[in-house]
C-alpha positions as CSV (number, residue, x, y, z in Angstrom):
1,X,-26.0,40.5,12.9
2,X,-25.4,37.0,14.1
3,X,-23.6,36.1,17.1
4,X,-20.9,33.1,17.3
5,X,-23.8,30.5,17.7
6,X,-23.4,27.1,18.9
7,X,-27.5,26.0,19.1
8,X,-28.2,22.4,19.4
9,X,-30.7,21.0,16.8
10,X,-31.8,17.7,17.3
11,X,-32.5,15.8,13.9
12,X,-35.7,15.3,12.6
13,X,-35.3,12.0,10.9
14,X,-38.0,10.7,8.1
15,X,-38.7,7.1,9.5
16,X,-41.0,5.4,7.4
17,X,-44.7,5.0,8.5
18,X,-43.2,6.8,12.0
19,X,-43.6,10.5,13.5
20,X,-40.8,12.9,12.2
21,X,-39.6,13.0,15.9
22,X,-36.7,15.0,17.5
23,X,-33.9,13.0,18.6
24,X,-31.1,14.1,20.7
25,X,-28.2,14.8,17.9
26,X,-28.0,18.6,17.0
27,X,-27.4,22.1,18.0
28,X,-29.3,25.8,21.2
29,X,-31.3,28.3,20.4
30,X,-34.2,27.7,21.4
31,X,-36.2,26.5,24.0
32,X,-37.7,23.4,23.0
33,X,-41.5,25.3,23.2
34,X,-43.2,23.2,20.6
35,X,-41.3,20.7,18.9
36,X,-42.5,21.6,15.2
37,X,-40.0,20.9,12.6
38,X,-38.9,23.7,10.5
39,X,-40.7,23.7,7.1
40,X,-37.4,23.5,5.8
41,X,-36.6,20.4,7.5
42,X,-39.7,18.0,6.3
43,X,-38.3,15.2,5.1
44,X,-37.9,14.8,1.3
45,X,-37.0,12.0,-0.7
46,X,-33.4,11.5,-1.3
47,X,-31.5,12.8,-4.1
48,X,-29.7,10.2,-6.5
49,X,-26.3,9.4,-5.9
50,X,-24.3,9.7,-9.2
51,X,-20.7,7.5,-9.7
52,X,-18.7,10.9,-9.7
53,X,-19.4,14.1,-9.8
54,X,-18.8,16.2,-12.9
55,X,-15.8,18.7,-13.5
56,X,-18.7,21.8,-13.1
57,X,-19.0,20.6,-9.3
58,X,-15.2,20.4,-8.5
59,X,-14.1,23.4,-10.5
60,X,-11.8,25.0,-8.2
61,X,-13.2,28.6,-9.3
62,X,-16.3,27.4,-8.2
63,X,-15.3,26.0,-4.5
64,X,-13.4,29.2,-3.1
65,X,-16.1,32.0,-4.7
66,X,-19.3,31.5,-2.5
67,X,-19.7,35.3,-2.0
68,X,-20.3,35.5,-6.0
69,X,-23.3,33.2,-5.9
70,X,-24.9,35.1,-2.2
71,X,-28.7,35.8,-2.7
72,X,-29.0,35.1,-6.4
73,X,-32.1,33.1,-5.4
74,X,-34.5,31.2,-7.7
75,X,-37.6,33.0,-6.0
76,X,-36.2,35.9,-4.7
77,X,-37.9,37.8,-2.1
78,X,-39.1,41.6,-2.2
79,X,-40.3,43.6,0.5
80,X,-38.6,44.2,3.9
81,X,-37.4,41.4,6.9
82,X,-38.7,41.5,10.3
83,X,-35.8,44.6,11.1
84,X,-37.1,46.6,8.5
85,X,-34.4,45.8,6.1
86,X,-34.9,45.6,2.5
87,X,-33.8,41.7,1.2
88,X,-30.9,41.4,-0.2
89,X,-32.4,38.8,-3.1
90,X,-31.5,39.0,-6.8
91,X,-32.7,37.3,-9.6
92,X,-30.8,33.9,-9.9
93,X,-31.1,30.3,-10.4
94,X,-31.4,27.4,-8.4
95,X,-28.2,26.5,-9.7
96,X,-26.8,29.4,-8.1
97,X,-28.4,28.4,-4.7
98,X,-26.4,25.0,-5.1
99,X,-23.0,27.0,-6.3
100,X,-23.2,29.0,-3.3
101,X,-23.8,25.5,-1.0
102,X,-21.3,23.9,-2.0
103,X,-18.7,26.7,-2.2
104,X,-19.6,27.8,1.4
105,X,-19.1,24.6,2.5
106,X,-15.7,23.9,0.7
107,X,-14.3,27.5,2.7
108,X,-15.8,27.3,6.1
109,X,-16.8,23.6,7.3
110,X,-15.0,22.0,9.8
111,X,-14.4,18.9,7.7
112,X,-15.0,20.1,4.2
113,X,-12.4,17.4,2.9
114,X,-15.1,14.8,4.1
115,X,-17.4,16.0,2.2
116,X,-18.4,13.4,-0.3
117,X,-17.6,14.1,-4.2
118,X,-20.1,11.7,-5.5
119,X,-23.2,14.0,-6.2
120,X,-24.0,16.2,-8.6
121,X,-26.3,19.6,-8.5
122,X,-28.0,18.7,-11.5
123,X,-29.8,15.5,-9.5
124,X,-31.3,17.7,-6.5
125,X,-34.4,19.9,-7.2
126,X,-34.4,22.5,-4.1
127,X,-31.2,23.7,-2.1
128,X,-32.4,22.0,1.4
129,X,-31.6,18.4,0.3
130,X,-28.8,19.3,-1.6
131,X,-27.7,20.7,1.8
132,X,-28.2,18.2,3.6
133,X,-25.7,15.6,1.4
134,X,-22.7,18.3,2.2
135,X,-21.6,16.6,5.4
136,X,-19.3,14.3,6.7
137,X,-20.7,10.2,6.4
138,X,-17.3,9.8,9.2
139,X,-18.5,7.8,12.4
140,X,-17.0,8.9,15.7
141,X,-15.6,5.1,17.5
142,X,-18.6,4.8,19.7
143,X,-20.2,5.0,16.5
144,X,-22.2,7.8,16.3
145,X,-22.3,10.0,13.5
146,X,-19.5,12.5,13.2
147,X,-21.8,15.7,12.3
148,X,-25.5,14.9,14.0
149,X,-25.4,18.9,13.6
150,X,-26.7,19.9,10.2
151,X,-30.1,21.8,10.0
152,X,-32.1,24.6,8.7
153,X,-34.8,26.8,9.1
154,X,-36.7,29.1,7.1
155,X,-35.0,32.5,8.1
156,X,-38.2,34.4,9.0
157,X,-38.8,31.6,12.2
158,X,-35.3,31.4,12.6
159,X,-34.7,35.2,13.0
160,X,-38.1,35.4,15.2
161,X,-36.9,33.1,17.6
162,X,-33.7,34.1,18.3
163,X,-34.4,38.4,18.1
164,X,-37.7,37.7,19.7
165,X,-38.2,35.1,21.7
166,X,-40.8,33.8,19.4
167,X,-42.0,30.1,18.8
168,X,-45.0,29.3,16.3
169,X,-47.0,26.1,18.4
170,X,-48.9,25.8,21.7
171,X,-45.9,26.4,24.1
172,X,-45.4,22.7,25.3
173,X,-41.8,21.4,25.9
174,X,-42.0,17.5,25.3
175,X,-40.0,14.3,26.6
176,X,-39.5,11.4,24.7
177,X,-38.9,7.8,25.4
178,X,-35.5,7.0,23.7
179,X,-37.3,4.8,20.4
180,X,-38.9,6.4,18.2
181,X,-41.0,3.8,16.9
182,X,-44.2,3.1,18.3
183,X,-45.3,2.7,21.2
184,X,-44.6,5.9,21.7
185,X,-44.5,7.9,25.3
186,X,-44.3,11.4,25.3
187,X,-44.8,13.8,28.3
188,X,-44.7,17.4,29.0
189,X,-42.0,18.8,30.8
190,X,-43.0,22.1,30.6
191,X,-45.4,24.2,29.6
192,X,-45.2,28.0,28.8
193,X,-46.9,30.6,31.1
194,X,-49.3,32.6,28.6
195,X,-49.3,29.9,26.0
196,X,-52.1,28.1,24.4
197,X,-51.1,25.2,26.6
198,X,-51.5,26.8,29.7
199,X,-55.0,27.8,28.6
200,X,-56.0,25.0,28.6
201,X,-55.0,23.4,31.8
202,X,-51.9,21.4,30.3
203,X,-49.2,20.3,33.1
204,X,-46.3,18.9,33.2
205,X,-46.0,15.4,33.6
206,X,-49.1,15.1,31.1
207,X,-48.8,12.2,28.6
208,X,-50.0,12.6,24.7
209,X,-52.6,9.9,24.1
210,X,-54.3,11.3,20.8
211,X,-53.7,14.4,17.7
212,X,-57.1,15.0,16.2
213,X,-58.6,11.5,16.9
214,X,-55.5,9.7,16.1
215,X,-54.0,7.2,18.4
216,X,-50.6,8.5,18.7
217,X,-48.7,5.8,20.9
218,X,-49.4,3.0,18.4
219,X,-50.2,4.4,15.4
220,X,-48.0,4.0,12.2
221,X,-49.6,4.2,8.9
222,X,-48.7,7.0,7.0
223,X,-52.3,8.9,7.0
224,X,-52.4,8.8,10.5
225,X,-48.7,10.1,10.4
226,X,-49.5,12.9,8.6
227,X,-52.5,13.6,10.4
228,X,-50.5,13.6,13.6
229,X,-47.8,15.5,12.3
230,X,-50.2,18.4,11.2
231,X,-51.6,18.4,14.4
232,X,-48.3,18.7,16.3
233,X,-46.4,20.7,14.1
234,X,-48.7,23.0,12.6
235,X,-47.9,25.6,9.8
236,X,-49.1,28.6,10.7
237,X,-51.0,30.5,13.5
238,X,-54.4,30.3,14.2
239,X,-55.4,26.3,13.4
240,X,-57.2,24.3,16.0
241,X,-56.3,20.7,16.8
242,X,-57.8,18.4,19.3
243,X,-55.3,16.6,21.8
244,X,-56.1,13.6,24.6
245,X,-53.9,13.5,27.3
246,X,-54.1,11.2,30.4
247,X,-53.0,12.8,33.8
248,X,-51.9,10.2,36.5
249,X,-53.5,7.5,34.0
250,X,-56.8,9.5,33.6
251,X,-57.7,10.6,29.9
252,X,-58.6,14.2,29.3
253,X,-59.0,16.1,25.9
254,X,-58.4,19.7,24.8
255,X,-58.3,21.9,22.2
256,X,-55.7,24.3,21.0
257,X,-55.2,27.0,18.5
258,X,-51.6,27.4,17.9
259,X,-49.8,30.7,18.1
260,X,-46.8,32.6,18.1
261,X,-45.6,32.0,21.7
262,X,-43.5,34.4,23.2
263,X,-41.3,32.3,25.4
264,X,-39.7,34.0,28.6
265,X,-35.5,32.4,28.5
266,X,-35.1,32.6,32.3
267,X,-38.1,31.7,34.9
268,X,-37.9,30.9,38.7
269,X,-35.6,33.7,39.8
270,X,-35.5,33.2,43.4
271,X,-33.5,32.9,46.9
272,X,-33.4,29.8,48.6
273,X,-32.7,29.8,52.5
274,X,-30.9,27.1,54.0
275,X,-28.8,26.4,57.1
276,X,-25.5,27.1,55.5
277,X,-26.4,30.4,53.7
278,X,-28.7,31.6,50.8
279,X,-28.7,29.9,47.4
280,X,-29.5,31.5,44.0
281,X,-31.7,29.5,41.7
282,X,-33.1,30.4,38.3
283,X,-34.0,28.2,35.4
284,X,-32.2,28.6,32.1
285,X,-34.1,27.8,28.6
286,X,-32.2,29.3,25.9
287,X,-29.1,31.5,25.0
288,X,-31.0,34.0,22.5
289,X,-30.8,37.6,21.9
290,X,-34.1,38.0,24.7
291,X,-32.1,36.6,27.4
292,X,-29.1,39.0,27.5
293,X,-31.5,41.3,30.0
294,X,-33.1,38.5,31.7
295,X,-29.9,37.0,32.7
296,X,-28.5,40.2,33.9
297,X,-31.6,41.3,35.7
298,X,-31.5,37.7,37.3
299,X,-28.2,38.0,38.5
300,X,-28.6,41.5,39.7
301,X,-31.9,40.4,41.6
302,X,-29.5,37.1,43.6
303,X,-25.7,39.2,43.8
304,X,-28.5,42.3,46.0
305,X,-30.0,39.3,47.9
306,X,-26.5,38.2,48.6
307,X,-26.7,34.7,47.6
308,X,-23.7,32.5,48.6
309,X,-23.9,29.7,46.1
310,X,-26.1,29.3,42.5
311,X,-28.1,26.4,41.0
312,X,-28.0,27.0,37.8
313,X,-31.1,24.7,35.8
314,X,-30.2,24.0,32.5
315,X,-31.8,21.0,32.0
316,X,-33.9,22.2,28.6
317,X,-31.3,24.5,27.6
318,X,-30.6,23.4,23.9
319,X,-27.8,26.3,23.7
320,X,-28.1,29.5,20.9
321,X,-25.7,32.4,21.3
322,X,-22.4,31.8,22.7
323,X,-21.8,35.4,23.7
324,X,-24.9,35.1,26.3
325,X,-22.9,32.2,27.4
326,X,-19.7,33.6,27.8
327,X,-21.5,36.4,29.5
328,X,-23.2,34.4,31.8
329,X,-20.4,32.7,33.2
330,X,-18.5,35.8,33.7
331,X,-21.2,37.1,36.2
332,X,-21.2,33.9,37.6
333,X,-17.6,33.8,38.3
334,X,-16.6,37.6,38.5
335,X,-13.2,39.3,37.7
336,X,-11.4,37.5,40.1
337,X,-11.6,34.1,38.8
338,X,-11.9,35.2,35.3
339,X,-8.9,37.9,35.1
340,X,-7.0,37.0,31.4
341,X,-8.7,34.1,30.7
342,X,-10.5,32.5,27.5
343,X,-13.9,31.1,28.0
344,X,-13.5,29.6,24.4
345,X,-11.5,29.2,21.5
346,X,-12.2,28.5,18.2
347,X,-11.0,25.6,16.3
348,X,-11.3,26.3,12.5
349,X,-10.6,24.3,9.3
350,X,-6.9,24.8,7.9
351,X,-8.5,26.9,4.9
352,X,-9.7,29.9,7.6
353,X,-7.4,32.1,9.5
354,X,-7.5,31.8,13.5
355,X,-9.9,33.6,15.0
356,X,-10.4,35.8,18.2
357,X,-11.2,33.6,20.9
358,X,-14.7,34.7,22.9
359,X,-13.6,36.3,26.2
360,X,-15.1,35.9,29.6
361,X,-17.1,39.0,28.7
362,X,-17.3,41.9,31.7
363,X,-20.2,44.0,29.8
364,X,-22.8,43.5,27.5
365,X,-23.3,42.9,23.5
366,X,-26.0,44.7,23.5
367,X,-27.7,42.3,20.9
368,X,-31.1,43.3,19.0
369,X,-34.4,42.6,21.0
370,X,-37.4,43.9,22.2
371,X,-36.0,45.2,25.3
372,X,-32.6,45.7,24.8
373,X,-29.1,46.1,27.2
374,X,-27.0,48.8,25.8
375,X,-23.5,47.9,24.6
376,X,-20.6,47.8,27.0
377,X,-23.2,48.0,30.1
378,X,-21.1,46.2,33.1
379,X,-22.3,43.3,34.4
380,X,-23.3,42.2,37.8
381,X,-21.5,39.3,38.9
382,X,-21.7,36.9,42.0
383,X,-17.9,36.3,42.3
384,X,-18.6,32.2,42.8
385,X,-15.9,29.7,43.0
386,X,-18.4,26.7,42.7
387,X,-21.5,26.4,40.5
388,X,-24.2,23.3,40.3
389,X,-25.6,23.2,36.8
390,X,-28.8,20.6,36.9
391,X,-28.5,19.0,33.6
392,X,-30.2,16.0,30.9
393,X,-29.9,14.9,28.1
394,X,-31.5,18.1,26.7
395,X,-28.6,20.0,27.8
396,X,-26.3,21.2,25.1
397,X,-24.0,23.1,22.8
398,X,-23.9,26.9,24.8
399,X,-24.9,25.0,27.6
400,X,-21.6,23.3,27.6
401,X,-19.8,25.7,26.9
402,X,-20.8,26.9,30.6
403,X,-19.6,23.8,32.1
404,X,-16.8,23.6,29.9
405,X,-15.7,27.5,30.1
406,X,-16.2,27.7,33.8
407,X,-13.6,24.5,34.2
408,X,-11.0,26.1,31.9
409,X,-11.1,29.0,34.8
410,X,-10.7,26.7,37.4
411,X,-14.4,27.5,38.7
412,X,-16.1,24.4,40.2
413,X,-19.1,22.6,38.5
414,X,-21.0,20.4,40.3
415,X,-23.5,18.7,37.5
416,X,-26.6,17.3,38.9
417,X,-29.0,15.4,36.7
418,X,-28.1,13.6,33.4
419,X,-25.1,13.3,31.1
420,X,-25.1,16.3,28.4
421,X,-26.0,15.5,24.8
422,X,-22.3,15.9,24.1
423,X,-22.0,19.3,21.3
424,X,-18.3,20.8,21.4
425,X,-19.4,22.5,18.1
426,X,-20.5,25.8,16.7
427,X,-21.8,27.5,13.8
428,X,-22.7,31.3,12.7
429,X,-26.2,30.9,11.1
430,X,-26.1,31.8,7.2
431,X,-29.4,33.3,5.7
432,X,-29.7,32.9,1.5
433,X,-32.6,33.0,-0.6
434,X,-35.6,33.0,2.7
435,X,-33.6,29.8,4.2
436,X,-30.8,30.3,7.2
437,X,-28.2,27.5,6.8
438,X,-26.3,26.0,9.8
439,X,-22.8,23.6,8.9
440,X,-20.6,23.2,11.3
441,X,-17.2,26.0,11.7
442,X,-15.5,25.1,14.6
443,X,-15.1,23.0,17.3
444,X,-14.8,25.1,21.1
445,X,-12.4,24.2,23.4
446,X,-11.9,26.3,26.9
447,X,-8.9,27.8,28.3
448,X,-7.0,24.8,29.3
449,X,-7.3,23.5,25.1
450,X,-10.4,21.3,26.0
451,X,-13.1,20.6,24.2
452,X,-13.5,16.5,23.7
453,X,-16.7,16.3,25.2
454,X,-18.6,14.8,21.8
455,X,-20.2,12.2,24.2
456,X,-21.3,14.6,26.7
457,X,-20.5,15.7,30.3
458,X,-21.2,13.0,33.0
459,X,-22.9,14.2,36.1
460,X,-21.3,14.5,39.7
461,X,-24.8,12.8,41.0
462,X,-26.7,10.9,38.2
463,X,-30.8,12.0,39.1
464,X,-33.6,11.3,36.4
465,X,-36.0,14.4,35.5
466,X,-38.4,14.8,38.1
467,X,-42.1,15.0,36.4
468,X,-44.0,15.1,39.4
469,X,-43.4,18.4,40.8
470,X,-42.9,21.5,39.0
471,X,-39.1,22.8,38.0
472,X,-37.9,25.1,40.4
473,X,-39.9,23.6,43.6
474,X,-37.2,22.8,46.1
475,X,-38.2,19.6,46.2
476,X,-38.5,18.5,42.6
477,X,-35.8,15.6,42.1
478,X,-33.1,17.2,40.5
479,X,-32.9,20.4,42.6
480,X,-33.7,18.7,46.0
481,X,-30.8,16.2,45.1
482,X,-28.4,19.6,44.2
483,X,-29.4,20.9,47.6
484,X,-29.0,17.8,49.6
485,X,-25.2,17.5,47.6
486,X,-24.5,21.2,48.6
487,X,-24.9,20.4,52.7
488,X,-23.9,16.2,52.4
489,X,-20.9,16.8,49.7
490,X,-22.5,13.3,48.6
491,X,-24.8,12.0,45.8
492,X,-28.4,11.2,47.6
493,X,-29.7,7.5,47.0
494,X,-33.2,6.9,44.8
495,X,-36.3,8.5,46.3
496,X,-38.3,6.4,44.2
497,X,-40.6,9.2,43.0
498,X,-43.4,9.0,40.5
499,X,-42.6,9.9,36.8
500,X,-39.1,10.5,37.5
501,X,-37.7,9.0,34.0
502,X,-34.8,9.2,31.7
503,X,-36.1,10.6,28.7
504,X,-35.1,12.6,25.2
505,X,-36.5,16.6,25.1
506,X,-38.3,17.1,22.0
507,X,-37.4,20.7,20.8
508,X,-36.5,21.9,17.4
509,X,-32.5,21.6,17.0
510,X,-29.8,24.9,17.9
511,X,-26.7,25.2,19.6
512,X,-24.3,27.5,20.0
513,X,-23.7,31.1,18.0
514,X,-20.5,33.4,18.4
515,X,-20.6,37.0,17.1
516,X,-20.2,37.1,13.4
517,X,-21.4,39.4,11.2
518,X,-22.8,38.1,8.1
519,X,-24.2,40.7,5.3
C-alpha cells in the first residue's frame, strides 16, 4: 500500500561533459543519504520528436483503459517482492508498458491536457524516456518549469527506502553550490551514524576534492564523468571507491565500500533549558513509513518532559508520506487547535472525482515497517500554538505541507533558515513492470484553500546553513538564531561564522505521498 505521497525529487539532469547532479526541482521521501541517482534515472539520449502523433497514440479507447495494460511487462519479473508477495508481472510488450504510460497519464495527471501530442511510442525503446516526454513543457511566470517533479525509481530501491529506511551509498548527505558546472563545491552536511561515512572519520563541513583519483571540482571530460559518477553513485553494495576530502583546507583521503544504509528519520531528540521555559528539539529527515514510531516516540519523550515550545529542524527534509505529515502536525498542535479542521485538500484534474481530504490525524496509520505502530494508536500531542520549523532550500513537498497545514489551523510558524524549494504537489507512487512511476495528481492546499506556494515559503529570519558545528548543537547557526528569535521576537544580525553558506542539498528526489492503495 502506498500512502498519499508528496516526496520531493530533485532532477538529475544530463549536462554534457558535467556530473549528473541533483538540483533543487522535485519531490520527500527520503533523506538525501547518498545522492546516487536511481538506475532508472541515468540519463539516456532523447527520443525523436515526430510532426504528430499517429491515430494508435490518440485512440480514445486507449487513453481512458490504463488498468488493461497494468503489469503486462516486456521482462516480467518472477519470484516474490521484498513483502513476500508474489509479482504481479504477465507476459507483455514494451508496447504495452507505453499503453499503460500514456493512458495513466491521460486519467490522473494534474495537467494531462498539456501533455504534448507530438511523439509517438514506436520512436522510444524503454518506458523511462518515454515517461519522461509525458509532462507539461508550461513555464510558471518566474520562469521556471511548470512540473520540475517527474521521476522514477526502480521499485525494489524505491520500496526499501520508504518501508525500510534503506539507502544503497556511504550515508553522506551533500550540499551544493547553485552551478552545476565546474568548479564544483560540494560539502557534507551530514553524515549517517553507523554508515560507511562515519567509519571513516567523514564530518560535516568536509569538502569533496577527488572520486577514485579524479579531480572532481574541475573536471569535465566525459571519462572522468563517468569515472566520478561510478564512484559516487555506485550500483550495488559492496564496491570500494577512493575519495579526497580537505577539512578546514587540509586534504585527507579515504576509502569506502558502499552499503545499504539504514538511515534513522528523526535524530537529536532532546530538551533544551532556557530562562523562559523548556524547548523541544528534534531533527526531521524524511516522512517514510520508519518514521511513524520515531515521531511519536519523539513527541512522547518532549510532551513527559513538558516542553513549552518545539524547534522543529527540517532543513534536509525532502518530504515522502503525507500521512506522517499530517500526523505530525496534529501532535504538534493537539485537539484543541486542530478540532474539524483539514490539514490538506486535494486538488485533482477535472477527469477524477474529489477526493477525501487528509485530516489532522489523532491516531496512527499504522504503515508497514520494521517496527511498526498499530493502527488507530492515539497520539501524543504537545498542544502548541506556535511552532519554529528551521528550514533551506532542501526543505520540501511534506515538509510544506507542515508549514502550510499548521497555518490553515491558525497555529503559528516561525521559519528560521532558508526559503523552501517551493512543492505544493503530490503524487501516489505507481509500481509497473520492476519501475515505480511518480506524475504529478494533485496540487495540496490547507484549510483556508491555500496552496500557491510553487516558489517556496520565505523565512521569518533568513540564516544560511551552519557547517561548522554539528545540527542540533544549540549553537549551530540556524538553531542558535531560532532560540535567540524565541526570547528577542527579532531576527539576530550575521555572526559571521565559518562555512555558513547558501547552498543546494544533493539527495535523490521525493515528496509528498497520501494513502492510496494501488494493486
Amino acid at each position: 500500500m502506498s500512502s498519499p505521497f508528496r516526496p520531493f525529487r530533485q532532477s538529475f539532469s544530463a549536462l554534457a561533459a558535467l556530473l549528473v547532479l541533483a538540483g533543487c526541482g522535485g519531490g520527500g521521501g527520503s533523506p538525501g543519504i547518498g545522492a546516487r541517482p536511481p538506475a532508472a534515472q541515468q540519463p539516456t539520449t532523447p527520443a525523436p520528436v515526430s510532426s504528430q502523433a499517429t491515430p494508435e497514440d490518440l485512440n480514445p479507447n486507449l487513453l481512458s483503459n490504463s488498468a488493461s495494460y497494468a503489469n503486462l511487462c516486456a521482462k516480467p519479473r518472477t519470484g516474490v517482492d521484498s513483502s513476500g508477495r508474489a509479482f504481479p508481472d504477465r507476459q507483455g510488450t514494451l508496447l504495452d508498458e507505453l499503453k499503460f504510460l500514456r493512458a495513466w497519464t491521460n486519467e490522473s495527471y494534474l495537467w494531462y491536457d498539456e501533455v504534448p501530442n507530438t511523439f509517438r511510442m514506436a520512436d522510444f525503446s524503454d518506458p523511462v524516456t518515454y515517461f519522461n516526454v509525458l509532462k507539461t513543457p508550461a513555464i510558471t511566470p518566474s520562469g521556471r518549469a511548470r512540473d520540475e517533479y517527474h521521476f522514477t525509481y526502480p521499485s525494489a530501491e524505491w520500496d526499501a527506502m520508504q518501508n525500510e529506511g534503506i539507502d544503497l551509498g556511504y550515508g553522506i548527505t551533500w550540499t551544493r553550490n547553485a552551478s552545476a558546472t565546474a568548479p564544483r563545491t560540494w560539502l557534507i552536511t551530514a553524515v549517517e551514524p553507523g554508515s560507511p561515512a562515519a567509519a571513516a572519520g567523514l564530518l560535516r563541513g568536509d569538502m569533496l576534492a577527488q572520486v577514485d583519483g579524479v579531480d572532481f571540482v574541475n573536471a569535465s571530460d566525459a571519462a572522468s564523468v563517468t569515472r566520478i559518477n561510478a564512484g559516487l553513485f555506485p550500483d550495488a553494495a559492496g564496491s570500494t571507491h577512493r575519495f579526497m576530502l580537505q577539512r578546514s583546507g587540509v586534504p585527507y583521503e579515504v576509502s569506502m565500500t558502499a552499503s545499504e544504509v539504514r538511515v534513522a528519520p528523526v535524530k537529536n531528540v532532546k530538551v533544551i533549558d532556557t530562562p523562559s521555559g523548556k524547548v523541544g528539539y528534534l531533527t526531521f529527515d524524511t516522512h517514510n513509513a520508519v518514521s511513524e514510531k520515531q515521531l511519536i516516540d519523539a513527541i512522547t519523550t518532549l510532551r513527559d518532559a513538558g516542553v513549552s515550545d518545539l524547534v522543529l529542524d527540517v532543513r534536509y527534509n525532502g518530504g515522502g508520506l503525507l500521512y506522517v505529515a499530517s500526523e505530525l502536525a496534529y501532535m504538534i498542535a493537539g485537539p484543541a487547535n486542530t478540532a474539524g479542521k483539514v490539514f490538506e485538500r486535494a486538488q485533482v484534474n477535472n477527469k477524477r472525482p474529489a477526493e477525501d481530504p487528509i485530516p489532522f490525524r489523532a491516531t496512527a496509520y499504522g504503515f508497514d515497517s520494521p517496527n511498526p505502530v498499530r493502527a488507530g494508536t492515539p497520539l501524543p500531542t504537545l498542544g502548541l500554538k506556535r511552532v519554529t520549523v528551521l528550514s533551506t532550500q532542501g526543505t520540501c513537498s511534506a515538509s510544506e505541507a507542515i508549514i502550510n497545514g499548521l497555518r490553515g489551523a491558525d497555529v503559528e510558524v516561525i521559519q528560521i533558515g532558508g526559503a523552501t524549494c517551493g512543492k505544493p504537489y503530490g503524487f501516489t507512487p505507481v509500481p509497473n513492470c520492476g519501475t515505480t512511476y511518480f506524475s504529478i495528481e494533485f496540487k495540496g492546499v490547507n484549510h483556508k484553500g491555500f496552496g500557491d506556494f510553487a516558489d517556496g515559503f520565505a523565512p521569518t529570519c533568513t540564516v544560511s546553513d551552519d557547517l561548522s558545528r554539528a545540527v542540533g548543537d544549540p549553537a549551530e547557526g540556524l538553531l542558535a538564531a531560532a532560540l535567540a528569535y524565541r526570547s528577542t521576537n527579532a531576527c539576530p544580525t550575521s555572526t559571521g561564522r565559518a562555512r555558513m553558506v547558501p547552498m543546494q542539498i544533493v539527495r535523490p528526489e521525493v515528496k509528498e505521498i497520501a494513502i492510496r492503495t494501488r494493486n
